[in-house]
N, C-alpha and C positions, 0 to 999 in steps of 0.2 A: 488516459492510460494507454491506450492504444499507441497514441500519438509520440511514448516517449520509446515505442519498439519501434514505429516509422524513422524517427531520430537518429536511431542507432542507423539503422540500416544507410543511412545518407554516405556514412562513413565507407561502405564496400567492403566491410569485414571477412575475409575469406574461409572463417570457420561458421557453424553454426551458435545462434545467438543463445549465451546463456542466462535464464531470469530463474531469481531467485524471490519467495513469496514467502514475507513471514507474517503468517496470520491469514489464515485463506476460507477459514465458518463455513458456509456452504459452499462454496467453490465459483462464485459467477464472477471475482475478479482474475480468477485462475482461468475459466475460459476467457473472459475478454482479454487476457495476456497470450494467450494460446490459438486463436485467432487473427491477433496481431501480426503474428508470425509467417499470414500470408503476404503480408509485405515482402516478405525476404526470400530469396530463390533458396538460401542456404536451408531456411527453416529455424530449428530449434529446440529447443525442452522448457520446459518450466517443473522448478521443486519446489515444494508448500513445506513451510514447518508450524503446525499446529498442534497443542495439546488435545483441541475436541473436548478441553474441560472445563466444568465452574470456574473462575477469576475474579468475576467480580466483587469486591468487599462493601457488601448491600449494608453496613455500617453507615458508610460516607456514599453510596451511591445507590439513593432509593428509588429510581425510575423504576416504572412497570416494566418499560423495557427490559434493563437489565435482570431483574427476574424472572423475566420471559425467557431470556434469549439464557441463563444461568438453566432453567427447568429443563430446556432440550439438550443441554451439552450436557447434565448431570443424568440423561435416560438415555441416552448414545444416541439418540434419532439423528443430530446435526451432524455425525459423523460420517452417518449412512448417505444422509442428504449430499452430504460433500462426493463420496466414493459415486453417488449415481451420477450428479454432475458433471463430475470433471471426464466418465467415462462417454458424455454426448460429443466431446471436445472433437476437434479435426484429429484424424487417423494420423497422421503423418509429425505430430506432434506427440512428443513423450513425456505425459503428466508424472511425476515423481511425487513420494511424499516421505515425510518425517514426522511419527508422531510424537511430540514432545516438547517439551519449554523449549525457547529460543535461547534461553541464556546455558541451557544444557548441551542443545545441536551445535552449536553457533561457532563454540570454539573448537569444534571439531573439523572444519573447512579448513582448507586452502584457502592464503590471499589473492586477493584478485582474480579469484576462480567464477567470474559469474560478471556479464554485462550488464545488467541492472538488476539491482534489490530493490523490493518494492516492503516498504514496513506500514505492517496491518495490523497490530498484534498488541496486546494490551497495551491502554492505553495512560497507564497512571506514572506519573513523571519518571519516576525511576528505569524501571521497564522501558520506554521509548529510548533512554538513554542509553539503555546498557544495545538496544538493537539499531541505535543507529550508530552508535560506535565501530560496533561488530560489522554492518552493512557496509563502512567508510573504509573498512579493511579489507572487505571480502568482493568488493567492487573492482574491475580491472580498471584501467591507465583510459581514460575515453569512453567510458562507461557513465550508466545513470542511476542516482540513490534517489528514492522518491517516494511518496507516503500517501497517507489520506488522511481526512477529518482536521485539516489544519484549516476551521472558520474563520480565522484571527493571527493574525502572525505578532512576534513580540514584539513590537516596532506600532503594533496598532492599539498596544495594548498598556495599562496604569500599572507603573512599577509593582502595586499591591498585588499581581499575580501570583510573585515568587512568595507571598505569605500566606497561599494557600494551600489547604490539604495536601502534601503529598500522592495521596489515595483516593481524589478525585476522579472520575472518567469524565465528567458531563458541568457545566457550571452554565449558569445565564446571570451576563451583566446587564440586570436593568438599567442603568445609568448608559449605559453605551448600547440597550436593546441589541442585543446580539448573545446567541448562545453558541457553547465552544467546548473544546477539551483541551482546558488548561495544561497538563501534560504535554502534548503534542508542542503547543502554542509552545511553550517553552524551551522542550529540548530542542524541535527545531532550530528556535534561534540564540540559542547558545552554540549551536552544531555547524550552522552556514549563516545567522543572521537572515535578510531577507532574503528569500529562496522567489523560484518562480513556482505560480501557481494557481489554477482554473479550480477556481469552485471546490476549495479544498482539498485537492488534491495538486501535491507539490514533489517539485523537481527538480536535482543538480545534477550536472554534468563534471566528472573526476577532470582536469587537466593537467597532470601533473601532481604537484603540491597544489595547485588551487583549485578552488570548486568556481562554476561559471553556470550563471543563468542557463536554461532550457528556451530555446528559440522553438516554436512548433510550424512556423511560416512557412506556408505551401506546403502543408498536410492536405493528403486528397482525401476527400470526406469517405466514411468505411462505419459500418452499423457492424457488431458482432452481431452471429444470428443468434443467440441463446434468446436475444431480450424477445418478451412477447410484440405480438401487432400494434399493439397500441398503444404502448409504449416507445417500439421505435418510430411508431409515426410522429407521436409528440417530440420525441426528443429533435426526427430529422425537422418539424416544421419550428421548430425552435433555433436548431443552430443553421438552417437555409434561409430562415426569417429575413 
């Protein structure tokens, strides 16, 4: 994540960078985007658009999870969680927010108003689509569209996907041992086809008319501080390994 604000900055962009965050729960990819931004002399802002509400349709998606994480956004706790968060963020950085559906905020931007959108936000076919439509719009000219939870891309994956639930968040293909969110996996690759991307989380580059792979090559290694001790110890003796 970090990596795809290093990116931008390669370019020498003479305004500040602007990130747009659809879907941002507690807030800790909104810091590590906000953080990022010390790459850049220029700086930047980051805007989150989140409802802060149930979504899930525990019909078709009965993980404990998802009723967990449904029980704190329906007593407002995760919202609160979010506003302490994003307030530890760097000073110099302007956390913005919008609370509300994406498909509501969404068409209320400016094109091309924003160097990278990053889509977090529900995650059931539909939904991804209508926000990565809206992010392909809302993207400038050398800019970056990029997401998360994409364990599987469609290219990896048995025609049979498109015959699944709509209303899906979460699915596991025993036959191909791997769990995923068919959603994602999909609109992705109806959106860019094979896109680049580290451990589910993916990324394109606007070029024009064309979308082009994310190159991350000679990224200098950067820990955001939010993560705990020992966590960032694991993760730095993992990618220094």
């Amino acid at each position: 994540m970090m990596g795809t604000v290093w990116k931008l900055t390669q370019s020498q962009p003479a305004h500040p960078l602007r990130l747009l965050e659809i879907g941002s729960w507690s807030g800790l990819s909104t810091l590590t985007f906000a953080w990022a931004l010390d790459y850049f002399a220029h700086g930047g802002s980051v805007h989150c658009i989140d409802p802060w509400l149930p979504y899930v349709d525990k019909t078709v998606n009965r993980a404990v999870l998802f009723t967990a994480m449904d029980e704190v956004a329906a007593s407002g706790e995760i919202y609160d969680v979010f506003c302490h968060n994003v307030s530890c963020g760097p000073g110099d950085v302007e956390i913005t927010h919008s609370r509300g559906m994406s498909q509501d905020v969404l068409p209320t931007m400016t094109d091309g108003s924003f160097d990278l959108v990053y889509v977090d936000g529900d995650h059931v076919y539909g939904a991804v689509v209508s926000d990565i439509e809206s992010a392909r719009r809302l993207v400038a000219d050398g800019g970056i569209v990029c997401g998360d939870d994409l364990e599987a891309q469609a290219h990896e994956c048995h025609d049979s996907i498109n015959d699944l639930d709509e209303n899906l968040e979460f699915v596991t293909d025993t036959d191909a041992a791997i769990s995923f969110h068919p959603g994602v996996t999909r609109a992705v690759g109806e959106a860019f086809g094979p896109v680049s991307c580290w451990n589910g989380f993916w990324a394109m580059q606007k070029m024009g008319d064309t979308w082009a792979p994310v190159s991350l090559e000679g990224i200098p290694f950067k820990l955001p501080p939010h993560l705990p001790a020992d966590m960032a110890t694991a993760i730095r003796d993992e990618l220094l390994d």
